[in-house]
Backbone bond lengths (Angstrom), bond angles and torsions (degrees), N, CA, C in turn:
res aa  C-N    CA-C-N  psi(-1)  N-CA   C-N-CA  omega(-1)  CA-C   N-CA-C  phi
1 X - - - 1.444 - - 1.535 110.57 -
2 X 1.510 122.39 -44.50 1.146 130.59 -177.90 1.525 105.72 -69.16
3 X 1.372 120.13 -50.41 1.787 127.50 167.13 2.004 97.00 -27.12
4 X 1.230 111.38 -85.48 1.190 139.83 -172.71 1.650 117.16 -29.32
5 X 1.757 101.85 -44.30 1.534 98.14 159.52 1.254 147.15 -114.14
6 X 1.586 92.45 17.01 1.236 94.64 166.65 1.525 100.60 -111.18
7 X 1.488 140.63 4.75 1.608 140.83 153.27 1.927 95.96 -50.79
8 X 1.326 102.59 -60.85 1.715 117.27 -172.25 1.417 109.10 -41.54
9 X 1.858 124.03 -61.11 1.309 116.40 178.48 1.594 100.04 -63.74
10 X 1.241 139.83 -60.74 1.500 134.08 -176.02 1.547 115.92 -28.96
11 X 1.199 102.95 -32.14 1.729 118.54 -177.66 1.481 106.95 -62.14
12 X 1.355 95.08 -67.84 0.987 122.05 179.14 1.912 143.88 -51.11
13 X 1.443 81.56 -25.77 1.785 114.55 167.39 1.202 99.62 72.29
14 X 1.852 117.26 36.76 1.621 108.26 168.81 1.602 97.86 -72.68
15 X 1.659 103.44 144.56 1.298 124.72 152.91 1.183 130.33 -64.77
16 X 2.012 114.14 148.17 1.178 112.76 157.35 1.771 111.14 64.34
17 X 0.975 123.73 47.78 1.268 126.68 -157.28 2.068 103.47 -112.84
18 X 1.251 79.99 112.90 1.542 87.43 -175.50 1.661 132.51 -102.17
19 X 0.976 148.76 92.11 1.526 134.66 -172.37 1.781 122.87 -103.34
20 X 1.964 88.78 113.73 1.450 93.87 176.60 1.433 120.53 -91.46
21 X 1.050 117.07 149.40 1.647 122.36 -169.91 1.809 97.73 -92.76
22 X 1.577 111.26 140.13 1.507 92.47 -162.67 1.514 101.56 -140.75
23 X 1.690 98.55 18.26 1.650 121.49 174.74 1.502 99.33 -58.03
24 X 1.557 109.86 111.44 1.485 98.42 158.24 1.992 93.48 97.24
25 X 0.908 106.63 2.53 1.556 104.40 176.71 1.470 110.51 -111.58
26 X 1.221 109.83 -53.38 1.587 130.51 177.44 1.683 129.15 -152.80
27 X 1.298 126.09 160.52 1.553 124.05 -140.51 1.765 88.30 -103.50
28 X 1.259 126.53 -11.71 0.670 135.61 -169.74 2.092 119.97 -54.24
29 X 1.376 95.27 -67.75 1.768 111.76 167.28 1.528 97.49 -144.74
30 X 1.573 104.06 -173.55 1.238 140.36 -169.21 1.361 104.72 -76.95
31 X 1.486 91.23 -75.67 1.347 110.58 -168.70 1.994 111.83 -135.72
32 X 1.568 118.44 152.05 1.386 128.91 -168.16 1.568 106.51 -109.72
33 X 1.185 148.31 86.71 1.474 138.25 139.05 1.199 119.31 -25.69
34 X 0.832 121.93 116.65 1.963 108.16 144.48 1.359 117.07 -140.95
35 X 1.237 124.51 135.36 1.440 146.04 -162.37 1.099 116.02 -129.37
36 X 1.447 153.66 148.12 1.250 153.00 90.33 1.299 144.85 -17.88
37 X 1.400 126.24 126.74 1.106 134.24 168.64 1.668 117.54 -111.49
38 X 1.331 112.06 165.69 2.034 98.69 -146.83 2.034 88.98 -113.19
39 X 1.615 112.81 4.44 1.406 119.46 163.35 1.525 118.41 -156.31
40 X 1.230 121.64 -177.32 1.361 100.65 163.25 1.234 137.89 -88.49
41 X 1.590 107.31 -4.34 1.095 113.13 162.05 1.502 121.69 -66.07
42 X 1.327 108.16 -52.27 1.934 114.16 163.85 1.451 103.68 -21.89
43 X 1.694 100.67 -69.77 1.580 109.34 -161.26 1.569 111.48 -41.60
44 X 1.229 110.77 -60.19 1.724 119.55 171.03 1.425 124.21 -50.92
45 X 1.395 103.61 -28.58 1.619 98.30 174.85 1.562 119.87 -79.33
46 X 1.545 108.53 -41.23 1.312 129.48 161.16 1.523 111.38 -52.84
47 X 1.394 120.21 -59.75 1.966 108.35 161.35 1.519 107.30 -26.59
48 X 1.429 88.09 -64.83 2.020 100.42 -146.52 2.168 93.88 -37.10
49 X 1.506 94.94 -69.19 1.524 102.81 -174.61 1.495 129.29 -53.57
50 X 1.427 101.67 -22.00 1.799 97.93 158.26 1.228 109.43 -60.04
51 X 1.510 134.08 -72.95 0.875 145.82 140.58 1.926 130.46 6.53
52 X 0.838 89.61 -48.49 1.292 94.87 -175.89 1.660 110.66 -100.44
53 X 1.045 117.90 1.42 1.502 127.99 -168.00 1.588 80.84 -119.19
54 X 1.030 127.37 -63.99 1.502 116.80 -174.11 1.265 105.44 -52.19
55 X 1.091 148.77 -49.04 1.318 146.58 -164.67 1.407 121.79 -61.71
56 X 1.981 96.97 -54.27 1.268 105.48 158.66 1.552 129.72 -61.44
57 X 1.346 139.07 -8.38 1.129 135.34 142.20 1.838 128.31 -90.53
58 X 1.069 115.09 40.66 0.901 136.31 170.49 1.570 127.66 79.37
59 X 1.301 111.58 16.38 1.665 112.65 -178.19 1.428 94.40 -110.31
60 X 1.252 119.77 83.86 1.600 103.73 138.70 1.046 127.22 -134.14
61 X 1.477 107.26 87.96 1.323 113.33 129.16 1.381 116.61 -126.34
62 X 1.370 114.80 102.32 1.423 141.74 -150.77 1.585 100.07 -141.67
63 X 1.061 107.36 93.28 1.739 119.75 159.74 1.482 133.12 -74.04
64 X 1.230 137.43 120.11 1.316 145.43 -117.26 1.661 97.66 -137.05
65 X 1.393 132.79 139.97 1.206 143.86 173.84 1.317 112.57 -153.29
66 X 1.682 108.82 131.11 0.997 109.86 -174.37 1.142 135.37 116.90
67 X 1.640 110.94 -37.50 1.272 111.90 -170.93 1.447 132.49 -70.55
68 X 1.294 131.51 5.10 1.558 130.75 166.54 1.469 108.10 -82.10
69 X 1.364 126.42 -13.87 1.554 126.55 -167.67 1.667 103.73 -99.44
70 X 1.702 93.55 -51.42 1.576 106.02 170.38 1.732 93.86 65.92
71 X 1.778 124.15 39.10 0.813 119.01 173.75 1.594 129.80 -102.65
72 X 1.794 90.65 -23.46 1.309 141.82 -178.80 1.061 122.25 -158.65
73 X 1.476 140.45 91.18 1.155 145.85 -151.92 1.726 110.61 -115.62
74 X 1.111 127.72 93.22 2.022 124.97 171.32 1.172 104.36 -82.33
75 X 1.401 104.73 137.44 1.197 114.26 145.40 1.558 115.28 -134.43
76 X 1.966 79.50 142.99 1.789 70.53 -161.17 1.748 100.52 -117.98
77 X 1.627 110.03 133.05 1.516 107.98 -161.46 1.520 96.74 -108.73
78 X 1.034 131.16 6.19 1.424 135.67 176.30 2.181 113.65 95.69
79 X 0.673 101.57 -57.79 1.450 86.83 159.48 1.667 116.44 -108.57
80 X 0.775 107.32 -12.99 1.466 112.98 -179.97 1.725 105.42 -114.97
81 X 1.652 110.09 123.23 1.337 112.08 -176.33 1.670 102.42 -127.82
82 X 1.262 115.49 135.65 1.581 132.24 -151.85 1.446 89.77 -114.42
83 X 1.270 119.99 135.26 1.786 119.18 153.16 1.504 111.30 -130.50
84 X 0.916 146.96 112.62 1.760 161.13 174.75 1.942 100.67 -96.62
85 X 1.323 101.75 103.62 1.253 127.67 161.22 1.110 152.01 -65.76
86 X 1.523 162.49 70.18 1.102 133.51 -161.39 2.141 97.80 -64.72
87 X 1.800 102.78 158.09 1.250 118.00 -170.58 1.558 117.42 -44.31
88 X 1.551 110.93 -43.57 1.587 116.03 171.17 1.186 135.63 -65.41
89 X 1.920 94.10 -34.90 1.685 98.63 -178.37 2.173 113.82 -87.57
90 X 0.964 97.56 -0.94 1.216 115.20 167.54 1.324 109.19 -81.22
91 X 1.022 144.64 -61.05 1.436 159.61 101.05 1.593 95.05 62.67
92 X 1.604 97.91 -92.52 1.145 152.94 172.65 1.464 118.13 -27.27
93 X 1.247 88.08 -73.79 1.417 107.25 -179.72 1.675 127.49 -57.00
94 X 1.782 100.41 -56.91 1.453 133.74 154.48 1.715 100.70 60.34
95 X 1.344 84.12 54.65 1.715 105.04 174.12 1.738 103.65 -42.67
96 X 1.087 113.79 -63.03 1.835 124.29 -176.58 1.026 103.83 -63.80
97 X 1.037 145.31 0.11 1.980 125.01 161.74 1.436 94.29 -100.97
98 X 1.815 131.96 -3.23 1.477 111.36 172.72 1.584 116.90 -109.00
99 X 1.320 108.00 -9.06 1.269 103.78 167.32 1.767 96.78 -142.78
100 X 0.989 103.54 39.00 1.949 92.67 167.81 1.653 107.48 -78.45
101 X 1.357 98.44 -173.28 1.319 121.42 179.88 1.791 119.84 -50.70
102 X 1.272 95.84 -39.57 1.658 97.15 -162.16 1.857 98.98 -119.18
103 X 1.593 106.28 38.10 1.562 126.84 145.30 1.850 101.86 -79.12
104 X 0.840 79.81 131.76 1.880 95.25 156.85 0.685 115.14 -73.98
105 X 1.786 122.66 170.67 1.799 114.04 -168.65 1.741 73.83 -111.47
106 X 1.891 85.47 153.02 1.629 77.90 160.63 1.724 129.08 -84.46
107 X 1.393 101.46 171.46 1.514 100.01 177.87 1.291 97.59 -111.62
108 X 1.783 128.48 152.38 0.976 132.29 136.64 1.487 125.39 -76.15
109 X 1.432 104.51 135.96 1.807 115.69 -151.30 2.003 69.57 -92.49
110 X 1.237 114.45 144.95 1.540 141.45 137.70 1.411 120.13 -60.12
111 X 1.348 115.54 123.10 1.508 99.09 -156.16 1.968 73.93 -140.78
């Protein structure tokens, strides 16, 4: 699944495309993409083909956010979670300083 979307942004010529591994961080997924797109049109086209490549290999059920703004677009495939950016709201947002690499894991304090 993870092969599959990050082939899709490569296709696609999303930028800056990063993948955090999130085994052991949170119950949430596997693993986090996040990419850039250089408008919002990019961003939506780059959705559509994750999307549409996942589907066509058999995952869809893939829930989608975002897409009328195409400012920030998730898609979320269940272990694998996709974010497509425009340059500012990435910026902004700065997904990789909250769950990048050189976050600590948390501890549960014993109370």
């Amino acid at each position: 699944m993870k092969t599959l979307a990050l082939a899709s942004l490569d296709d696609m010529k999303a930028e800056d495309v990063v993948d955090i591994d999130l085994v052991g961080r949170t119950s949430i997924a596997d693993s986090m993409i996040i990419a850039t797109g250089r408008s919002q049109r990019h961003v939506g086209s780059i959705a559509d083909k994750v999307v549409q490549s996942l589907k066509e290999h058999g995952f869809g059920r893939v829930r989608i956010e975002g897409m009328p703004a195409c400012d920030w677009v998730l898609i979320d495939a269940g272990h694998v979670i996709v974010h497509v950016f425009r340059p500012e709201v990435r910026g902004f947002y700065n997904l990789e300083k909250m769950w990048g690499a050189d976050r600590p894991l948390d501890l549960v304090a014993a109370s």
